[in-house]
N, C-alpha and C positions, 0 to 999 in steps of 0.2 A: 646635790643639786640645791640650790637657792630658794628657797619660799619666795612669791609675787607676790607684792601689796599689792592689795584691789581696794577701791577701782585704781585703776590707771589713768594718771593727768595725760589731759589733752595741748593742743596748743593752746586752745580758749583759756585753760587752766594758767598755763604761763603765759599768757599774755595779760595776765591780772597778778601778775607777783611784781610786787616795789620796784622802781627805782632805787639800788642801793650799790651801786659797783661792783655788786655780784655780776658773772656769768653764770643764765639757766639755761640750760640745753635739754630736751629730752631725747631720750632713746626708748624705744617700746615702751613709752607711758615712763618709763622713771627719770626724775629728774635727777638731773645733774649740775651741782653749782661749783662755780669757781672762782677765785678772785679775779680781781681786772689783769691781765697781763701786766710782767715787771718790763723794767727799761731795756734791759739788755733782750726779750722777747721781741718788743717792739723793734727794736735796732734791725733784729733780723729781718721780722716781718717788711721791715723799711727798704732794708736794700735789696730782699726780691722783689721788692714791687717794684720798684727803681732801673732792677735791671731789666725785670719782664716788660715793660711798659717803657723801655729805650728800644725793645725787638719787636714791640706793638707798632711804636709810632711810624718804625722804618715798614716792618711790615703790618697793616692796618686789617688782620685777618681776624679779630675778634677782640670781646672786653674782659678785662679783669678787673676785679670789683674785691677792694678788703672787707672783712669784717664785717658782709652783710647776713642775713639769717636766708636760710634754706628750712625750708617747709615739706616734708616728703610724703606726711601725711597726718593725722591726726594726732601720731603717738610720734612722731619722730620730726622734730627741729632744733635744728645747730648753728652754729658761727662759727663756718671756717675762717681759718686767718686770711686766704685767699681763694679765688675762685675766679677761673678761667673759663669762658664759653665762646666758642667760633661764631661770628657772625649769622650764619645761615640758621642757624638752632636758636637765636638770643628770644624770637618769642615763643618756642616751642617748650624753655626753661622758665622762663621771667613771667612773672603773673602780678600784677602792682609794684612794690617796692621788696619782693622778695622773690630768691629762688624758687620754684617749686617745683622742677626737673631735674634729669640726671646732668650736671654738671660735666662739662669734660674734663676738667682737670681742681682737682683740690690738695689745696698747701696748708698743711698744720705745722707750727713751729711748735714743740715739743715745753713745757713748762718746765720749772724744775720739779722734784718727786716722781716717785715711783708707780704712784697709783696715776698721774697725768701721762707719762709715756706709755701706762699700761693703758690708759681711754683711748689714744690716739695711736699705739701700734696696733692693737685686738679692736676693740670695743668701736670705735670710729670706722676704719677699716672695713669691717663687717658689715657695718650700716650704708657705706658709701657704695659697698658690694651689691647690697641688697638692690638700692636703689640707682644701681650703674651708672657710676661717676666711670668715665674711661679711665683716669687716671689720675694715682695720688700719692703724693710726695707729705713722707715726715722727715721734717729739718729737726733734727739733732743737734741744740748746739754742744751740749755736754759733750758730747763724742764727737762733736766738728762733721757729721755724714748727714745725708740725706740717702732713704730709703724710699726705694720707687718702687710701685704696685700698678701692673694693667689689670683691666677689667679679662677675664676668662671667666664664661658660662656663671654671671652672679658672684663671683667671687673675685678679690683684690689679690692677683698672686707677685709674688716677689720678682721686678725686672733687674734689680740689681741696689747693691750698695755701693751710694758713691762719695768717698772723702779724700783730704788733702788736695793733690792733683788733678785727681779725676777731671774729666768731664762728663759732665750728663747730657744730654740732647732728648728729643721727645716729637713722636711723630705728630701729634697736634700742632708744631710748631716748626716748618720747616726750616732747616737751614740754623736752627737754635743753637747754641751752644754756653753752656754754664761751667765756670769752672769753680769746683764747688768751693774751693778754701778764699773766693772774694766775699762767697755769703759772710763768711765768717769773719773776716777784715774787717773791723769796726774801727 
């Protein structure tokens, strides 16, 4: 088992760390830094947002918002790549210019390295569990899949892995359909 630094940073804490092209994120007080996202991250990030917000505009049932921070609690704020909220929820989530609710759906494009798909398969996952996100998708681009998690009782369980062909669809999103190897088409 891991020994805890104490004390644990709060959000106040990182909200006083530099401007420096890092990403900080916390999870239970520990922070987490990353580099800015690379090009081919972003590519992705780009064409779901592209495609989800061509299925928004036809159907106008809720906002998707990149790269903004979610706040869930003192010890716990992130930047998902994407984040989806239905209309009817947006001020039951949103508090000033950040999340602060359970999101309906969250997209993380996976970085490259070992210990970034291990933040974003486990360690993210978990926290999005905790704080019931309905639904969250890791884009893979290394492996071309995107793995999909619903929410059951606190927990993100595996709805399915989908690549190449596939299609994915998502009850959030009626009538949706992804086909996952255009994410990948750059």
């Amino acid at each position: 088992m891991a020994a805890r630094i104490e004390p644990l940073l709060t959000v106040a804490d990182l909200e006083a760390c530099p401007e420096d092209n890092n990403r900080y994120e916390l999870i239970e007080g520990e922070l987490l830094v990353s580099s800015a996202p690379g090009i081919p991250h972003q590519r992705v990030v780009l064409k779901l947002d592209i495609i989800l917000s061509s299925y928004l505009r036809e159907h106008p049932i809720g906002i998707l918002v990149p790269g903004a921070g979610a706040i869930f609690s003192d010890y716990d704020a992130v930047i998902p790549d994407l984040a989806f909220v239905r209309n009817e929820r947006w001020d039951q989530v949103v508090t000033g210019e950040k999340f602060t609710g359970a999101l309906d759906l969250v997209i993380e494009v996976t970085s490259p390295g070992a210990e970034n798909r291990r933040r974003d398969l486990l360690v993210k996952r978990q926290l999005y569990g905790k704080y019931a996100v309905m639904e969250y998708w890791v884009v893979d681009s290394d492996n071309r899949q995107i793995e999909v998690y619903g929410l059951q009782d606190q927990h993100l369980e595996s709805a399915g892995t989908f690549k190449n062909n596939d299609e994915l669809d998502t009850p959030l999103m009626p009538g949706f359909k992804l086909a996952v190897n255009t994410v990948f088409n750059l």
